[in-house]
N, C-alpha and C positions, 0 to 999 in steps of 0.2 A: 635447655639453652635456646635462647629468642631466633630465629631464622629469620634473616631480613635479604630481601630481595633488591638488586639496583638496579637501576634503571640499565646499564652496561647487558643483565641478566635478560630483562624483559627483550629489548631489541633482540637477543642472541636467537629467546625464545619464539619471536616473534618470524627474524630470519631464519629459523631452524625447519617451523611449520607453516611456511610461506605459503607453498604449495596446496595444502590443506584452507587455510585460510582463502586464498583466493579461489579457489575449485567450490566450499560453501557459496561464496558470493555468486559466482555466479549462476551456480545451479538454481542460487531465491529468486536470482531477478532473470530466468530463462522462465522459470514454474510459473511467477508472476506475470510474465508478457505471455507465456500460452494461456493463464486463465483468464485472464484481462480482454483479450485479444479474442479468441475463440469461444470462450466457456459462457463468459459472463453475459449478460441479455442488456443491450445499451436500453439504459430510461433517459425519457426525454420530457420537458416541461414545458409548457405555454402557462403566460402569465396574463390575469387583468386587472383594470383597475374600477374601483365605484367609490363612487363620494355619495354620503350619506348626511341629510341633515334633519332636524328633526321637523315634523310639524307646527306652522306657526299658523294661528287665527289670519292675522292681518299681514297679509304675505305684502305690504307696504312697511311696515316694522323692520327696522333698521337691526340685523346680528347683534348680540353685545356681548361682553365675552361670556359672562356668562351661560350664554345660549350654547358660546363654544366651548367652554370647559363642560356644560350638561353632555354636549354629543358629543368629549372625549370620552366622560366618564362611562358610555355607550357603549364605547368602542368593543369592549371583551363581549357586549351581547351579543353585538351584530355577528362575533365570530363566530359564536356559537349557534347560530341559528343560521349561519350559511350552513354550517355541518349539521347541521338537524336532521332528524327523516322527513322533517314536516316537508323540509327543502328538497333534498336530497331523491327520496322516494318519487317526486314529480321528473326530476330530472333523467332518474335511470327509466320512469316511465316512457319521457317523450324521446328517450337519445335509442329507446329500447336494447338496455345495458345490459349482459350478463353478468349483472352485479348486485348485491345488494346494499341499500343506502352505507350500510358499513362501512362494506370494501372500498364504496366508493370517496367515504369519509378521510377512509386511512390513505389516499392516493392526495388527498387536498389539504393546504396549508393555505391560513388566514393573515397577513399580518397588517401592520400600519405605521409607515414610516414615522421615526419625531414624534409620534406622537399626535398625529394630523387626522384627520376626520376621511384618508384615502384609504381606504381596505386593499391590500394587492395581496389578489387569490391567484395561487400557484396551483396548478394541477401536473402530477407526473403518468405518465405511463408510458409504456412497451414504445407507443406508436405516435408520435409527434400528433399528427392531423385528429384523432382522437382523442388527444389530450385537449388541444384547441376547442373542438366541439363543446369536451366536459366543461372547462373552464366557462365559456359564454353561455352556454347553457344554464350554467348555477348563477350566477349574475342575471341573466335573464330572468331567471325563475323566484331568486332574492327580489328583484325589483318588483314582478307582482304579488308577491304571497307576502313581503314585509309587512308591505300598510295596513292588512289583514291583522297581523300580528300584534304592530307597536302602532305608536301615534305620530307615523312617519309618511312623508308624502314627494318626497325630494330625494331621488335616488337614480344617481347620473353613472350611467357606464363611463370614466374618461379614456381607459383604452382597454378596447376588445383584445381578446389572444387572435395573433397574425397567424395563419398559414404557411407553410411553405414547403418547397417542393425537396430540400437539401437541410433540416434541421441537422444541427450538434444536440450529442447527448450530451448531459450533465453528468452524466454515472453508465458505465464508471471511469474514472479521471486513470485512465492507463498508466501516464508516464507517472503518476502519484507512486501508484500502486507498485510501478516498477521499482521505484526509488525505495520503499518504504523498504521493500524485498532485500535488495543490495545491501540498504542498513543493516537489518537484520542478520542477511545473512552474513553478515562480517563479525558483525558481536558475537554471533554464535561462532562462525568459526574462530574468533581471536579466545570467546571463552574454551574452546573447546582445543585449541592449542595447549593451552595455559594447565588446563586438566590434564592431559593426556602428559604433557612436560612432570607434573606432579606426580603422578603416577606411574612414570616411566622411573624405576632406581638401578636401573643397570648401566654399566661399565663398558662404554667403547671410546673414550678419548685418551690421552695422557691427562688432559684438564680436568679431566674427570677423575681421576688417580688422585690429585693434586690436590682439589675440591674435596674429598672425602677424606684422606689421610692427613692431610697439612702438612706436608714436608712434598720438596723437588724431588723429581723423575730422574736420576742418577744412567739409567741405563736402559732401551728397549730393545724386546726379542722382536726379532722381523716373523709376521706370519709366513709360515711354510705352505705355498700351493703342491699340492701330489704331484700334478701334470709339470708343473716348471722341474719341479726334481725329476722327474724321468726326463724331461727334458735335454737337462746338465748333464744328468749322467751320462746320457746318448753324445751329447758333445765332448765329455769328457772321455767315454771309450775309442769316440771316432780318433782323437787327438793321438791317444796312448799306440792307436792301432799304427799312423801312421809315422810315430815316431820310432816304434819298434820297427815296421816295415822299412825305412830311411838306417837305420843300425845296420839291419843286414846286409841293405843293396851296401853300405859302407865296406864291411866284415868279406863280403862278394869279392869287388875290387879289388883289395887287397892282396 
């Protein structure tokens, strides 16, 4: 026989393991703001830009687009050869890096807006003012070691990475993190309602009587507490005592 659940079921279920449910959530997004918060090492980015054009003989020769679709189709070289060792290796040289061009590869992103002939090289690390350094440094080092390379002569920094005394991290995005936590921790805990409901087959309601049998609840035994019956009884002997004692003083009088 098909088991189909209503929604009347789900809310029940849901109201039953309120508790649970909300105690998950907040434990993901406590665990997430102390590792966010405390654990995690804030990175930071400084960004620059360089326009790159190619070599022209007759630097009086008018651009055409051609010239400018050749220096788009450029574009993935240039990326690649800011990340180069050719590059790279000089830079950890003069910044004298505890890095090797690798590492210091895997810290740098190339990209180009639209599609436009402007390179903006993103560097991250630990330490803002560091980051800055790396960034102008590889742009510096790009503008003289390129023309060596390609048949390029026209290679303009348009904005150096700034300094400053109070950067923001980029990473990591705390209240992200905290949020993602809370979601989580709520699916878990509503999946984990929803389980523990499945797996719970025991009997404490009349509804539950009712649910499993198919027929009305006709009549219920009241639980008996031990301590309320010693109780009763103590009230009930006190009663008896002093109904007897009331007879006599009567039987007395008389």
């Amino acid at each position: 026989m098909e088991e189909t659940i209503s929604l009347q079921d789900i809310f029940k279920t849901l109201k039953k393991r309120a508790a649970l449910i909300l105690s998950l959530t907040i434990f993901a997004g406590i665990v997430a703001a102390i590792v966010s918060y405390f654990l995690l090492t804030p990175i930071y980015q400084a960004n620059t830009q360089v326009l790159v054009n190619q070599k022209k003989e007759d630097m009086t020769q008018q651009m055409t687009s051609q010239d400018i679709q050749s220096n788009l189709q450029l574009i993935n070289t240039y990326n690649e050869i800011i990340k180069s060792p050719a590059i790279l290796s000089i830079v950890v040289e003069n910044l004298d890096l505890p890095l090797t061009p690798g590492q210091l590869a895997s810290k740098i992103s190339v990209t180009n807006a639209n599609n436009s002939q402007v390179l903006n090289v993103s560097v991250q690390d630990e330490n803002y003012n560091v980051a800055a350094d790396m960034a102008n440094q590889v742009v510096e080092v790009f503008k003289e070691e390129v023309p060596k390379l390609m048949n390029i002569d026209n290679v303009n920094i348009l904005a150096p990475a700034q300094y400053s005394d109070n950067p923001t991290p980029i990473k990591p995005n705390k209240m992200l993190n905290v949020a993602i936590a809370l979601v989580i921790g709520l699916m878990v805990g509503v999946g984990l309602a929803f389980l523990l409901e499945y797996l719970d087959t025991t009997v404490k309601t009349e509804q539950d009587v009712e649910e499993i049998i198919g027929l009305p609840i006709i009549g219920v035994i009241s639980i008996i507490n031990p301590e309320e019956m010693r109780k009763e009884e103590a009230r009930r002997a006190s009663r008896h005592r002093k109904q007897k004692k009331t007879l006599i003083d009567r039987k007395v009088r008389v």
